[in-house]
C-alpha positions as a Markdown table, in Angstrom:
| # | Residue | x | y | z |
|---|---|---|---|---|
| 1 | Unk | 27.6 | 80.5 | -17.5 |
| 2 | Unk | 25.4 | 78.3 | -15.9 |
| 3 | Unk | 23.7 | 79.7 | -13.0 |
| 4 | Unk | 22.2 | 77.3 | -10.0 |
| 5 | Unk | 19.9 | 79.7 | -7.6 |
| 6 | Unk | 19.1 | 78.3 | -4.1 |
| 7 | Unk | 15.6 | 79.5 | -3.2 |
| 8 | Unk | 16.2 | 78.8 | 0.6 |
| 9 | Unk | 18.6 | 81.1 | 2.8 |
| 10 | Unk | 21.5 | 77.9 | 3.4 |
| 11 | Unk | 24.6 | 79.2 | 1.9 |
| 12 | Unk | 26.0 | 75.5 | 3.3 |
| 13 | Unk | 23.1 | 73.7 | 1.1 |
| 14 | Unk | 24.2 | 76.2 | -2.2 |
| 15 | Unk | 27.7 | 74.8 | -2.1 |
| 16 | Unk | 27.1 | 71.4 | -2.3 |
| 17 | Unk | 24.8 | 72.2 | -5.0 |
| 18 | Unk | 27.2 | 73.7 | -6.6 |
| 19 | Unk | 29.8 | 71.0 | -6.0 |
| 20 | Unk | 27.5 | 68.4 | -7.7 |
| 21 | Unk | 26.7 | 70.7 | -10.5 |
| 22 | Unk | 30.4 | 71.5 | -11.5 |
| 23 | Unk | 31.7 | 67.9 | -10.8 |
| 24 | Unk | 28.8 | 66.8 | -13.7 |
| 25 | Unk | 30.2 | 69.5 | -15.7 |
| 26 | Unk | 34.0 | 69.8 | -15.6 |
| 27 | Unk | 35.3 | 73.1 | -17.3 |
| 28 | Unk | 32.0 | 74.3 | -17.9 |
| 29 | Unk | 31.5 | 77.4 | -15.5 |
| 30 | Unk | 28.9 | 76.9 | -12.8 |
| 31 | Unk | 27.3 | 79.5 | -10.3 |
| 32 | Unk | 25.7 | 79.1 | -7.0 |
| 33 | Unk | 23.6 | 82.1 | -5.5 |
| 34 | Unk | 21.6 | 82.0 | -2.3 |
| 35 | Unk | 18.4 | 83.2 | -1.5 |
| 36 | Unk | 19.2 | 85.5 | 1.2 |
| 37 | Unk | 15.5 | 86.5 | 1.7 |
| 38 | Unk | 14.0 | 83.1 | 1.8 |
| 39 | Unk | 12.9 | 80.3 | 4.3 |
| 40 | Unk | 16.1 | 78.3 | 5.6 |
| 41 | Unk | 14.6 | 75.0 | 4.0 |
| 42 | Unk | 11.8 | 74.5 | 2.0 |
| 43 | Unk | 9.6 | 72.0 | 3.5 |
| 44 | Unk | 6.0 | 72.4 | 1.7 |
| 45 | Unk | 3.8 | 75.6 | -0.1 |
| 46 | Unk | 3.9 | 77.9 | 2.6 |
| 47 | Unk | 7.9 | 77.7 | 2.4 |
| 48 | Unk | 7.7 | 77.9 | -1.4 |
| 49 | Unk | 5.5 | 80.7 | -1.8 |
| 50 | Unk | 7.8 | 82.9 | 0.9 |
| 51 | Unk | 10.7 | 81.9 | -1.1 |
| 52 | Unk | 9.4 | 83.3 | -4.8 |
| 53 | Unk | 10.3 | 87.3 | -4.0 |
| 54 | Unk | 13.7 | 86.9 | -3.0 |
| 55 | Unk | 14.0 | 84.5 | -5.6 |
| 56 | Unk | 12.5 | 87.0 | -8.5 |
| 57 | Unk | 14.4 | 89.8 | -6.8 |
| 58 | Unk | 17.8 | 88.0 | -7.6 |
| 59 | Unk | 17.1 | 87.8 | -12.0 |
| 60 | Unk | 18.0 | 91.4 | -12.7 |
| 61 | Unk | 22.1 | 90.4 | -11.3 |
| 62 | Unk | 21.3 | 86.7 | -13.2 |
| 63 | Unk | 21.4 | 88.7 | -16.3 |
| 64 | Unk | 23.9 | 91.6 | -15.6 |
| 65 | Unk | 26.2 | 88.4 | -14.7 |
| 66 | Unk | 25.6 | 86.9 | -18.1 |
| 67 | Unk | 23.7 | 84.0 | -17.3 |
| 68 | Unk | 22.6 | 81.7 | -19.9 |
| 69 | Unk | 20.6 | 79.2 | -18.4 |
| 70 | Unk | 19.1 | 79.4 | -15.0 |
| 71 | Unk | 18.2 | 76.6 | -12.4 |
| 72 | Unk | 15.9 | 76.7 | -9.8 |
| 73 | Unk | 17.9 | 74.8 | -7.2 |
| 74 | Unk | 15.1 | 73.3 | -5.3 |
| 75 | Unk | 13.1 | 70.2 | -6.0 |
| 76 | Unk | 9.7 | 71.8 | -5.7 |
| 77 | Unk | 11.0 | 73.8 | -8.6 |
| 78 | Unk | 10.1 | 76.7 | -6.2 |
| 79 | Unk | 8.7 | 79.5 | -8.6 |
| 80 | Unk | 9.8 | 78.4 | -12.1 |
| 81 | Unk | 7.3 | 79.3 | -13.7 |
| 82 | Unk | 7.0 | 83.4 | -12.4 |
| 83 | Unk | 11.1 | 83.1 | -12.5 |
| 84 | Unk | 10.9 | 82.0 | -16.8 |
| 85 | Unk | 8.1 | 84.4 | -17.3 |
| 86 | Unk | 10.5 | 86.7 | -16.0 |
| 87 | Unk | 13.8 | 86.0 | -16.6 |
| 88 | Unk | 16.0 | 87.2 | -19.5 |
| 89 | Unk | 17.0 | 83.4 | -20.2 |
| 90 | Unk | 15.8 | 79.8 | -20.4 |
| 91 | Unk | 15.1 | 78.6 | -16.7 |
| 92 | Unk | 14.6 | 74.8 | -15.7 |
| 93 | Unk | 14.4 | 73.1 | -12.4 |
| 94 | Unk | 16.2 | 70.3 | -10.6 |
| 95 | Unk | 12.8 | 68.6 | -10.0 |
| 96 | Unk | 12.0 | 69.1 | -13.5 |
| 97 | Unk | 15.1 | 67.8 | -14.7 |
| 98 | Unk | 15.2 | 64.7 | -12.4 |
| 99 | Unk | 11.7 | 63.7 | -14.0 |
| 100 | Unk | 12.6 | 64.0 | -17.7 |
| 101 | Unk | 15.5 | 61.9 | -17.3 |
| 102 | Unk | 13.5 | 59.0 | -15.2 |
| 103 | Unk | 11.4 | 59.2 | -18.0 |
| 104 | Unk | 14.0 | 58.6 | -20.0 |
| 105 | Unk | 15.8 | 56.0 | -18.4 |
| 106 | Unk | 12.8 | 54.0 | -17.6 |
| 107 | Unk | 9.3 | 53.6 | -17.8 |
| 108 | Unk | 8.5 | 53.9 | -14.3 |
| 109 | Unk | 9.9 | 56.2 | -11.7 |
| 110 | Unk | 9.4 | 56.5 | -7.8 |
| 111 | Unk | 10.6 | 60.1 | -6.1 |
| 112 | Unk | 12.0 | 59.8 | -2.3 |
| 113 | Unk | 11.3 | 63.3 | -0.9 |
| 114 | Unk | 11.5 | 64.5 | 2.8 |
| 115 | Unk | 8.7 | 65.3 | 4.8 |
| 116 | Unk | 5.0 | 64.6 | 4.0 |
| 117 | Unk | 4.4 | 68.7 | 3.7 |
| 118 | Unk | 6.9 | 68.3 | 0.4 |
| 119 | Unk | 4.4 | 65.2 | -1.6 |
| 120 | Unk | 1.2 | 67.7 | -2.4 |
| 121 | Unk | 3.4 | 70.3 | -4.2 |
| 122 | Unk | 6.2 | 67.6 | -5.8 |
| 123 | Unk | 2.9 | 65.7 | -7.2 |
| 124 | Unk | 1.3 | 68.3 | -8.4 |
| 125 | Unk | 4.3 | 69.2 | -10.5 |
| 126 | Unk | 4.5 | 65.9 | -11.9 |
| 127 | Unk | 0.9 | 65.8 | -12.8 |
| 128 | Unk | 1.3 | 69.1 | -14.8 |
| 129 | Unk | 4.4 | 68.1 | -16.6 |
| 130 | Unk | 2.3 | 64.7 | -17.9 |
| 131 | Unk | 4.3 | 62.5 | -16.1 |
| 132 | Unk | 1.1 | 61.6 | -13.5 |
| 133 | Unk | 1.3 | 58.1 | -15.4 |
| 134 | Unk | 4.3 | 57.6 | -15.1 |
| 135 | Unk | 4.9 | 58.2 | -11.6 |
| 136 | Unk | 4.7 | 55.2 | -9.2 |
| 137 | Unk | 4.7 | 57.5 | -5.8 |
| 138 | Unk | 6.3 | 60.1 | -4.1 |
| 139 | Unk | 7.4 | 58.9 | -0.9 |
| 140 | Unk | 8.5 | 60.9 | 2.3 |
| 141 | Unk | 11.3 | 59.5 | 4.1 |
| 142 | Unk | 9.9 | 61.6 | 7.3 |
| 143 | Unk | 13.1 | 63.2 | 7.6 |
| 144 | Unk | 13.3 | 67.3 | 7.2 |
| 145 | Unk | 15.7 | 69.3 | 4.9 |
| 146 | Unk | 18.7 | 69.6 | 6.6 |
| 147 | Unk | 18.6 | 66.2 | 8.1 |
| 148 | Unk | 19.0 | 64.9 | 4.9 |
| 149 | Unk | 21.6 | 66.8 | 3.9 |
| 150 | Unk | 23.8 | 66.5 | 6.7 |
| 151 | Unk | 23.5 | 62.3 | 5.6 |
| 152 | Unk | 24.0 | 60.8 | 8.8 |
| 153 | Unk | 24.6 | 57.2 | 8.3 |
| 154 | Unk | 21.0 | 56.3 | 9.5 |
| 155 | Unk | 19.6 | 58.5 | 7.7 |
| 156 | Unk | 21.0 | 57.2 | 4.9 |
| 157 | Unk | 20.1 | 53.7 | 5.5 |
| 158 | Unk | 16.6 | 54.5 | 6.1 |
| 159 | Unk | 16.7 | 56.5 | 2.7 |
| 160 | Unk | 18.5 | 53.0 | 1.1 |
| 161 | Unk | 15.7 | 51.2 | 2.1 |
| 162 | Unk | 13.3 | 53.8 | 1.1 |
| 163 | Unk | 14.6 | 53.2 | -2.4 |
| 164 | Unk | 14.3 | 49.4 | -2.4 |
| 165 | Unk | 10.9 | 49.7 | -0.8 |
| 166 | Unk | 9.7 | 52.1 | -4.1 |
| 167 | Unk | 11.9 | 50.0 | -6.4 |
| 168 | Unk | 9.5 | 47.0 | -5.0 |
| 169 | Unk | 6.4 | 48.9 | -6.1 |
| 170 | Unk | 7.3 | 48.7 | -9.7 |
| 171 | Unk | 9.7 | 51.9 | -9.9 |
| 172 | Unk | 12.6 | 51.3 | -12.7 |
| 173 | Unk | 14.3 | 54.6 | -11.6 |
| 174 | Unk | 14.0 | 56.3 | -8.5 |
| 175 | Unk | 14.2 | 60.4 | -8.3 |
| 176 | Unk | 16.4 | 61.9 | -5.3 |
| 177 | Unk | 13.4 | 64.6 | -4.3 |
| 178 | Unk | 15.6 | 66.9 | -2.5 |
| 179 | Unk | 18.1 | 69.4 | -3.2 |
| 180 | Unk | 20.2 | 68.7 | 0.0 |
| 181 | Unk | 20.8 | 64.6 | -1.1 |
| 182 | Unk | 23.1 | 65.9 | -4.4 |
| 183 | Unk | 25.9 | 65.1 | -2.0 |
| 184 | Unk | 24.6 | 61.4 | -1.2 |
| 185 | Unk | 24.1 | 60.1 | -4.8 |
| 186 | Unk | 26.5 | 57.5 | -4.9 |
| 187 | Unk | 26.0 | 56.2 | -1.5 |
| 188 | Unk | 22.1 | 56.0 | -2.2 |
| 189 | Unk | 22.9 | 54.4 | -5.5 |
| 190 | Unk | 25.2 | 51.7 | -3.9 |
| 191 | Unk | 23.6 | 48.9 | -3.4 |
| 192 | Unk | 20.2 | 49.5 | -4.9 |
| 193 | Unk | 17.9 | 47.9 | -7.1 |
| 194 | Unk | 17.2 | 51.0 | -9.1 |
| 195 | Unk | 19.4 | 53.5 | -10.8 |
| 196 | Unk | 18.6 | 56.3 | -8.5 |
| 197 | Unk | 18.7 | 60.0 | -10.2 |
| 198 | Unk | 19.9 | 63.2 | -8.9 |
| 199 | Unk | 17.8 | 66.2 | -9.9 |
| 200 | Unk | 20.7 | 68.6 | -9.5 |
| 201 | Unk | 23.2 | 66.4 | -12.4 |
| 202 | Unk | 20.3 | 66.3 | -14.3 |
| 203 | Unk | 19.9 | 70.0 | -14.4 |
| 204 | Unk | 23.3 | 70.6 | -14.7 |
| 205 | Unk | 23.5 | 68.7 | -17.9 |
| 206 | Unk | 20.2 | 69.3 | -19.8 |
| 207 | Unk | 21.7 | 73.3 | -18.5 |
| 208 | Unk | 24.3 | 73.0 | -20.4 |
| 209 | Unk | 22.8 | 71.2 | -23.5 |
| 210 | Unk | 20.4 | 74.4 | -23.9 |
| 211 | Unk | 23.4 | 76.8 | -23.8 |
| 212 | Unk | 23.9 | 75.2 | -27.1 |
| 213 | Unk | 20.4 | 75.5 | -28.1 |
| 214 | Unk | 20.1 | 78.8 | -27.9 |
| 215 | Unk | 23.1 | 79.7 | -28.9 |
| 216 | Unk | 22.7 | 77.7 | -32.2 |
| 217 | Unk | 19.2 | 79.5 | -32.4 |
């Protein structure tokens, strides 16, 4: 079992997580757990670091439930590293994910995030996983959390053009920096320049390639 944990408190956000997760992995059985104790959105450190105890308080269930891989459901990758120090099994994050695979798909990649608090923490993440090089920008679109994930049609032409506007800076792929724009993929990918990644299918699947991993090990 695959188990996507939300660091934030929106149960609403969680499910279409977890709708994005199972639609990239058909049969495969997918969780979705919400961070009771934590910030409604995520929106910067201060968010993040309130998020890590209910977050590290929810491992002990992870593994009574028999979860084999864990996801940090947030693209700040909101305490991965305390949660795989911790944790009984491998643990990855969507913004983790979403950056391997750019990396993989093109030289190049650009990441459209929300607000400017988000940049600071997203590029230091990037920095420490080696792909500072690689990275053309993280961009905030100015818009918070949950406007984003409620995808009004505005917002998703300003986030359209967001896309082309990074793709013009020399980005080959462009890394959907938010949890809450899973649901949005293929209307942000319509259209644009760039293939345009969403960290939460990327999870899913590189998820579900270390069940095998470790099972084979």
């Amino acid at each position: 079992m695959i188990l996507f944990i939300n660091p934030n408190a929106s149960a609403h956000m969680t499910g279409s997580i977890v709708a994005a997760a199972r639609a990239a992995l058909p049969g495969r059985a997918v969780l979705g757990w919400t961070n009771l104790d934590g910030p409604e959105v995520i929106q910067g450190a201060e968010d993040g670091a309130a998020a890590v105890p209910g977050l590290l308080a929810l491992l002990p269930a992870a593994r009574e439930a028999g979860a084999e891989v864990i996801v940090i459901a947030c693209f700040d990758d909101t305490g991965l590293a305390e949660a795989r120090a911790a944790a009984h099994c491998p643990v990855i994050g969507i913004g983790q994910a979403g950056f391997h695979a750019a990396a993989l798909l093109g030289a190049r990649f650009g990441v459209l995030t929300t607000v400017p608090e988000a940049v600071p923490v997203i590029a230091g993440n990037i920095a420490a996983l080696g792909f500072g090089a690689a990275c053309t920008e993280v961009r905030p679109s100015g818009f918070g959390v949950l406007a984003v994930e409620e995808g009004a049609p505005e917002v998703l032409a300003a986030l359209r053009a967001e896309i082309a506007g990074l793709a013009g800076q020399g980005a080959e792929t462009v890394v959907l920096g938010c949890a809450g724009m899973c649901g949005h993929r293929a209307a942000l990918q319509d259209g644009a320049p760039v293939r345009v990644i969403d960290g939460v299918r990327a999870a899913a699947l590189l998820a579900a390639a270390l069940v095998g991993v470790v099972a084979d090990g």
